[in-house]
DRENSE-782956 format. One record per atom (N, C-alpha, C, O): residue in three letters; atom name; z, x, y. Coordinates in steps of 0.02 Angstrom, whole numbers, plus 32768, in hexadecimal, padded with zeros to 4 digits. Each point is the difference from the previous one (the first is absolute). Layout:
<bavos>
ALA,CA,Z,X,Y
...
</bavos>
This chain:
<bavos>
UNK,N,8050,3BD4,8B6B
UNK,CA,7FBE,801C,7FF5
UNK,C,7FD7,7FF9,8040
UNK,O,8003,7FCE,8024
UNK,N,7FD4,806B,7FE7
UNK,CA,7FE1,7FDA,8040
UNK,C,7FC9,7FE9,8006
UNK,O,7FDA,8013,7FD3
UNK,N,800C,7FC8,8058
UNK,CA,7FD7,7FD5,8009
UNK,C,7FB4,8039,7FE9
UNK,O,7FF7,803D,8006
UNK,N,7FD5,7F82,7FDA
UNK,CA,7FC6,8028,7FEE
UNK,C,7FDC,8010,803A
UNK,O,7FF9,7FD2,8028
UNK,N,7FE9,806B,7FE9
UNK,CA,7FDB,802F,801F
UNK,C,7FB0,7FF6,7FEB
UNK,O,7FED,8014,7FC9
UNK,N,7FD4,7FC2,8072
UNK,CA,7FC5,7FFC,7FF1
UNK,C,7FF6,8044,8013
UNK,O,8027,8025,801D
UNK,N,7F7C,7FEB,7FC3
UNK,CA,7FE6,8036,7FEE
UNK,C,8004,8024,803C
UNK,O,8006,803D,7FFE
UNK,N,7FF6,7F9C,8047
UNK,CA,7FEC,8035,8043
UNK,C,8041,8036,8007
UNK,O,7FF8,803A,8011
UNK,N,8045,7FA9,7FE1
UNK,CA,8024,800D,8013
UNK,C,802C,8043,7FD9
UNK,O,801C,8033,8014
UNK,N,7FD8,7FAB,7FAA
UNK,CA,8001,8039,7FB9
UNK,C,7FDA,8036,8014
UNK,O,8020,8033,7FF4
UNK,N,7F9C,7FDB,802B
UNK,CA,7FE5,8028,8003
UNK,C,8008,801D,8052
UNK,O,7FD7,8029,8014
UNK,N,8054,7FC3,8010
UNK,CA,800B,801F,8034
UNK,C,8051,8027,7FF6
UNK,O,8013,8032,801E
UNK,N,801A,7FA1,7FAA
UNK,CA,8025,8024,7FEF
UNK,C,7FE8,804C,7FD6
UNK,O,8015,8039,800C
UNK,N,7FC2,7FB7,7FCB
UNK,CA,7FF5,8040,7FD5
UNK,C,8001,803F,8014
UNK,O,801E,8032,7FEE
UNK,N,7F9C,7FB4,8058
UNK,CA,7FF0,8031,8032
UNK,C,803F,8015,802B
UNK,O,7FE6,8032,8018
UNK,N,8050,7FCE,8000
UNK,CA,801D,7FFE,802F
UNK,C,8035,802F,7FCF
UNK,O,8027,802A,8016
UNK,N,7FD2,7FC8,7FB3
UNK,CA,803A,803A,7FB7
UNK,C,7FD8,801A,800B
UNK,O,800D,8018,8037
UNK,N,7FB9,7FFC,7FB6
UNK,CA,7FC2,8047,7FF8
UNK,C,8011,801E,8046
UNK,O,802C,802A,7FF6
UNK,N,7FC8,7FD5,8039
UNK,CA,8008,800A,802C
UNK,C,8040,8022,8017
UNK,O,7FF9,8030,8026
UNK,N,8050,7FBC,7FC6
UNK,CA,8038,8012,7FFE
UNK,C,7FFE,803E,7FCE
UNK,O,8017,8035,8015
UNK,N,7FD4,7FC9,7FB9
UNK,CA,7FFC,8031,7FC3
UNK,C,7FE4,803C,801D
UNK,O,8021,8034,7FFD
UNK,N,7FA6,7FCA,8020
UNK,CA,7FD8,803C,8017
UNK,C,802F,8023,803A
UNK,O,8007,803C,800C
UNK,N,801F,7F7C,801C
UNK,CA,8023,8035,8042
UNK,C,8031,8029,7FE0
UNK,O,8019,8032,801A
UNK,N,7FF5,7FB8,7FB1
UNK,CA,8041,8014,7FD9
UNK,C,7FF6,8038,7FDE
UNK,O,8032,8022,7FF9
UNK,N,7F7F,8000,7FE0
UNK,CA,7FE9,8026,7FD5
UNK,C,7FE7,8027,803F
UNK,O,7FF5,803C,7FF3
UNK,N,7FFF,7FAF,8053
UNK,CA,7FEE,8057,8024
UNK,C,8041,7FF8,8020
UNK,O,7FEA,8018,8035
UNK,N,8041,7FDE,7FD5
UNK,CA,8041,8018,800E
UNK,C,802A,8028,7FE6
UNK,O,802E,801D,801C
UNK,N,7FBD,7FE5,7F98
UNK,CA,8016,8024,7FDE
UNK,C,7FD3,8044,7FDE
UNK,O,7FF8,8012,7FC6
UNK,N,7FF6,8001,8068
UNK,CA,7FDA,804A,7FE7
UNK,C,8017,8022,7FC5
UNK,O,7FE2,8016,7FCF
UNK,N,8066,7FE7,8044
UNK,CA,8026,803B,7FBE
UNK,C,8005,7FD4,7FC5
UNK,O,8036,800B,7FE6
UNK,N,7FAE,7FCF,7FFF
UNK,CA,7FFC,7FE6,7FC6
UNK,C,7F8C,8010,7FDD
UNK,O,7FCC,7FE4,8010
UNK,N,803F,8042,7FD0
UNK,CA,7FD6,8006,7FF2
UNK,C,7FD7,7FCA,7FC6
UNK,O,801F,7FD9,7FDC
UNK,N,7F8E,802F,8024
UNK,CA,7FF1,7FDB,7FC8
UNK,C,800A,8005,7FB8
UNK,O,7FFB,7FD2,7FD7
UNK,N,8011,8063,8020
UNK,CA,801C,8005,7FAA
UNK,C,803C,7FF7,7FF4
UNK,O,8012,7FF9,7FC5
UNK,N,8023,8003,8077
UNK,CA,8032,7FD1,7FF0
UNK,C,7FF6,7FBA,8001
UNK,O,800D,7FD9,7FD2
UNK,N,7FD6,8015,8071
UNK,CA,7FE4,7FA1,7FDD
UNK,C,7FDF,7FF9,7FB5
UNK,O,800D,7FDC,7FD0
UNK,N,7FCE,8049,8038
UNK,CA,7FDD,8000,7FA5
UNK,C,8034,8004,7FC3
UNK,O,7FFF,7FE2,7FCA
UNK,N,8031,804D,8050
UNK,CA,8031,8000,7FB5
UNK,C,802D,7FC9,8005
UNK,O,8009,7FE0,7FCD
UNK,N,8019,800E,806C
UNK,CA,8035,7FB3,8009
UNK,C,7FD0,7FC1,7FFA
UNK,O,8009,7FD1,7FDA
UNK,N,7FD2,8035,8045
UNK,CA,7FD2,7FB3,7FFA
UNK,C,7FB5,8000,7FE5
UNK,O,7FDB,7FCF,8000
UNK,N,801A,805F,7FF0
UNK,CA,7FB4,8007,7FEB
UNK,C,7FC5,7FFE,8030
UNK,O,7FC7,800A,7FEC
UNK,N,8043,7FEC,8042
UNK,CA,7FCB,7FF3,8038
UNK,C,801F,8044,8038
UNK,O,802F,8027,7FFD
UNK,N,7F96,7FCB,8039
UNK,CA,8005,8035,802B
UNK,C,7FE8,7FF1,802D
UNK,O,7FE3,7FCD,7FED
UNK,N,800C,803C,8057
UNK,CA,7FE3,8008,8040
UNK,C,7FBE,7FE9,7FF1
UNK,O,7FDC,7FD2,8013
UNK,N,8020,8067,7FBD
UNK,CA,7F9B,7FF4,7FDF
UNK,C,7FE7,7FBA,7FE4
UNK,O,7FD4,7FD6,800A
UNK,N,8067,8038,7FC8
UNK,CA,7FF9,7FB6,7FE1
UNK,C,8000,7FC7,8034
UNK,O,7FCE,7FDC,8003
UNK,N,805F,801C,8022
UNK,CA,7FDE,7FC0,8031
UNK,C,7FC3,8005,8030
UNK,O,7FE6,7FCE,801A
UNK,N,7FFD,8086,7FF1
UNK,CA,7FCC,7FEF,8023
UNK,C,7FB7,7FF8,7FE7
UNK,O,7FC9,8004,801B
UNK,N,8054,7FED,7F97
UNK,CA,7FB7,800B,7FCE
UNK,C,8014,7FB7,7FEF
UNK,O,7FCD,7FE1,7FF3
UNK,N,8078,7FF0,8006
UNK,CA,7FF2,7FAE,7FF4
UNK,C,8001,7FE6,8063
UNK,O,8020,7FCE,8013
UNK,N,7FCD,8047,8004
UNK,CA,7FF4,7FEF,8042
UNK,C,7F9E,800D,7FF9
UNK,O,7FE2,7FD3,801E
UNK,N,8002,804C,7FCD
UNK,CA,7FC5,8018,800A
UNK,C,7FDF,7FCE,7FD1
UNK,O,7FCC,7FE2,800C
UNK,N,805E,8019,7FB2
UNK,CA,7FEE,7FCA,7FC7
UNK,C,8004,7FC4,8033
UNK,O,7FC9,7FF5,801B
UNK,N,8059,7FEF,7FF2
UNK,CA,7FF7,7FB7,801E
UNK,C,7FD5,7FF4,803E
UNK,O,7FE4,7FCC,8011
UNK,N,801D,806E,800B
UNK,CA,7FAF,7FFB,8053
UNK,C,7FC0,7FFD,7FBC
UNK,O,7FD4,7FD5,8001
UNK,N,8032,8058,7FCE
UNK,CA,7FC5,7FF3,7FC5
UNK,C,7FFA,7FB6,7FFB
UNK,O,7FD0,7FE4,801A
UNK,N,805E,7FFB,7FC5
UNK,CA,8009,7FBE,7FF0
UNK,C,7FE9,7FB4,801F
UNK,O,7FF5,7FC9,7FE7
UNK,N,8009,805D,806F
UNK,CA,7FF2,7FD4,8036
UNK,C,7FB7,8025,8026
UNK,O,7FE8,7FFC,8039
UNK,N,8000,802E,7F81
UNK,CA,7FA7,8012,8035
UNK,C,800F,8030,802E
UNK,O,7FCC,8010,801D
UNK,N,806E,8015,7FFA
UNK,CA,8003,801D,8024
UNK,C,8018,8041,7FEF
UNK,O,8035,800D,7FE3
UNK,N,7F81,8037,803F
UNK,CA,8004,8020,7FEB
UNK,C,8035,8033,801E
UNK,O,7FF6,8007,803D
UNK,N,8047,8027,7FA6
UNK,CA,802F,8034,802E
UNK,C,8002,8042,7FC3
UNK,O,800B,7FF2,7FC6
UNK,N,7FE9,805C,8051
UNK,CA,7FF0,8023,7FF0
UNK,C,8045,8001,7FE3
UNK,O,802D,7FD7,8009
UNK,N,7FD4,805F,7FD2
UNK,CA,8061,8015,7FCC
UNK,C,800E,8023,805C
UNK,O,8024,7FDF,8024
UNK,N,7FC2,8055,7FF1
UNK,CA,8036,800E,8029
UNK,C,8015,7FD6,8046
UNK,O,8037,7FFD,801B
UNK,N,7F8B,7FE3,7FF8
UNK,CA,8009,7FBF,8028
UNK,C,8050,7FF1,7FE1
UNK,O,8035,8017,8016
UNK,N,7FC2,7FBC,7FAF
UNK,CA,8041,7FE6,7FEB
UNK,C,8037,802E,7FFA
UNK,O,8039,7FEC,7FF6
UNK,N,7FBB,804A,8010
UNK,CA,804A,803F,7FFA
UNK,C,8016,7FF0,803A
UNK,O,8032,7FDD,8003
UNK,N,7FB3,8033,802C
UNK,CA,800E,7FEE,8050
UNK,C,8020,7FD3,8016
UNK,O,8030,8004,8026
UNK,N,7FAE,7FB9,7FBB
UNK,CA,8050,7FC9,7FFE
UNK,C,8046,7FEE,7FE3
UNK,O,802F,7FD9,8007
UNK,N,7FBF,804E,7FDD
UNK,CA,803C,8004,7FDD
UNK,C,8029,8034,800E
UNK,O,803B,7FF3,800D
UNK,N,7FB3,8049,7FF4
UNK,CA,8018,8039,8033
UNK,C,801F,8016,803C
UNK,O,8028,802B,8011
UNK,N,7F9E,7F85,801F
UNK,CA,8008,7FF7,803A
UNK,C,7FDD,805F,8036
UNK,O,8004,8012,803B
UNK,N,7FE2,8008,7F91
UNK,CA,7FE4,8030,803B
UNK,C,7FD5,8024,7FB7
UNK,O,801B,7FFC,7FC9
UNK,N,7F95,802B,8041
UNK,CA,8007,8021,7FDE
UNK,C,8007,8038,7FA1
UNK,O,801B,8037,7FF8
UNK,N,7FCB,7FA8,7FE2
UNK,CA,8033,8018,7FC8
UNK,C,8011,805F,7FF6
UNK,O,8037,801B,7FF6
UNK,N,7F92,7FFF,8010
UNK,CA,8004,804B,8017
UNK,C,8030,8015,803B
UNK,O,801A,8038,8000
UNK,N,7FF1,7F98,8035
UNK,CA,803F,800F,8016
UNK,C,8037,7FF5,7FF5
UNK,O,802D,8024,8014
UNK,N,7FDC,7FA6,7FCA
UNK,CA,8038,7FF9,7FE6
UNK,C,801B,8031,7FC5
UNK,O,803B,8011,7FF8
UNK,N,7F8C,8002,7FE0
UNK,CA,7FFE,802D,7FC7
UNK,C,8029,804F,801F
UNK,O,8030,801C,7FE5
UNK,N,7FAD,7FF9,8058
UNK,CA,8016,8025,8010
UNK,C,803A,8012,8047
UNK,O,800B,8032,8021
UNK,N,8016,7F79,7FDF
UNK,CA,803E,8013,8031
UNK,C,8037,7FE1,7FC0
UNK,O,803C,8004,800A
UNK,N,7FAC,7FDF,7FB6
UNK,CA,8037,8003,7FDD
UNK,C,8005,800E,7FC2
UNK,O,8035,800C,7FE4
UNK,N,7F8C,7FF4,7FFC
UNK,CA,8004,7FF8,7FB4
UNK,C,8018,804B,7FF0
UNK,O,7FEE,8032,801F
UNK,N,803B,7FCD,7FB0
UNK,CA,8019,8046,7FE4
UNK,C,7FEA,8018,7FA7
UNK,O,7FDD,7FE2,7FD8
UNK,N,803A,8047,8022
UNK,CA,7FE8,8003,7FBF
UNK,C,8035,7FEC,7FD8
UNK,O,803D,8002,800B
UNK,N,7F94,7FDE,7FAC
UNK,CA,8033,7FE1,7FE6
UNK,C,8022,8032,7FC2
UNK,O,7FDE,8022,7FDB
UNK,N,8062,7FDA,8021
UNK,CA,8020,8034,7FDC
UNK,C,8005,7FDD,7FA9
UNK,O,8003,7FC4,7FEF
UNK,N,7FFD,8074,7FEA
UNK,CA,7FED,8006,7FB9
UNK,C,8036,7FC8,7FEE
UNK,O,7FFB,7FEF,7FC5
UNK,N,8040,7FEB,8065
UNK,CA,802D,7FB6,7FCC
UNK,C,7FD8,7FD5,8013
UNK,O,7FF1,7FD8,7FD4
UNK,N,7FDF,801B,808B
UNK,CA,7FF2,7FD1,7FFC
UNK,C,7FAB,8006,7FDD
UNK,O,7FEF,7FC6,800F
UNK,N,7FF1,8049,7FDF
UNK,CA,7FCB,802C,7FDB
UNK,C,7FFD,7FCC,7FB1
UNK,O,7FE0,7FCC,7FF3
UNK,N,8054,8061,7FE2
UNK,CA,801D,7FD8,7FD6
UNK,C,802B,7FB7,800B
UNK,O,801E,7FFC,7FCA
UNK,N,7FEE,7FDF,804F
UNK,CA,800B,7FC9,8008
UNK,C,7FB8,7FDF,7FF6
UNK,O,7FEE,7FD9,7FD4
UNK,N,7FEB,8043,8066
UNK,CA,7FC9,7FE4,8011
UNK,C,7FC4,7FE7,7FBA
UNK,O,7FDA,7FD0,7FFC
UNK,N,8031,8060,7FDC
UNK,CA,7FE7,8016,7FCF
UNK,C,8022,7FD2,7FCB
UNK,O,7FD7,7FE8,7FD8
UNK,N,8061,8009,801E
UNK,CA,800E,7FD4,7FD7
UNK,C,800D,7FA3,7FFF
UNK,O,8014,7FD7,7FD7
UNK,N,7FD5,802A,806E
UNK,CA,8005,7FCA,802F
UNK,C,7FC1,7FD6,7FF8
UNK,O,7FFC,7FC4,8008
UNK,N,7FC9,806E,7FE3
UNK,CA,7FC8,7FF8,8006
UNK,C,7FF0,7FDA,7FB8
UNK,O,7FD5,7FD4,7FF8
UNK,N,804F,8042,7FE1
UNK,CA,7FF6,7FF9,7FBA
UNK,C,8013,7FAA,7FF1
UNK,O,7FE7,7FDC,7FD4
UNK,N,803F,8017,8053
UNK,CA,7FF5,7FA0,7FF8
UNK,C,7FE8,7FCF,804E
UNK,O,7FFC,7FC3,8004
UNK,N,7FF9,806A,802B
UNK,CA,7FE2,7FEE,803E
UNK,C,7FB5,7FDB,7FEF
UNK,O,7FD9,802A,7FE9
UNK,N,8013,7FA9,801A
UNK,CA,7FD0,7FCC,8004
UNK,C,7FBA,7FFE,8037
UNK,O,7FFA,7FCD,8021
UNK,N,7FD5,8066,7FE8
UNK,CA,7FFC,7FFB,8021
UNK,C,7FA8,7FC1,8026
UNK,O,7FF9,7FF6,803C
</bavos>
């Protein structure tokens, strides 16, 4: 088992996964958000709206698209329009029935 991890360190690990996640989610352009939404329930959005929740949390104020931008890493209208595609009538319906026990 390994040794216990104090808080500084837990939270520099956390950060340092978040951080990996995002290089990993704009690397991957061709994965769209209504496919994260139907496999995992979350999306791009979704972390830049619990990213915006927690600057809330700590008094600090960051607009929704401020937070798109970090998470995006450029932009969300550009990104919208160098990748987002339209979503076709299976993933539509997925989305749609996905929604129906999604928590939000």
């Amino acid at each position: 088992m390994a040794d216990p991890i104090d808080d500084k360190t837990q939270t520099e690990l956390e950060a340092a996964a978040f951080r990996r996640l995002l290089e990993h989610l704009r690397s991957r352009t061709d994965v769209q958000n209504i496919d994260l939404m139907n496999l995992a329930g979350f999306c791009r959005n979704c972390l830049s709206n619990w990213y915006q929740d927690a600057a809330k949390d700590k008094g600090i104020a960051i607009e929704k698209m401020a937070a798109r931008e970090i998470v995006y890493g450029m932009p969300y209208a550009d990104w919208q329009a160098k990748y987002q595609k339209e979503a076709s009538p299976e993933q539509q319906k997925a989305f749609a029935e996905s929604q129906k026990t999604h928590k939000h």
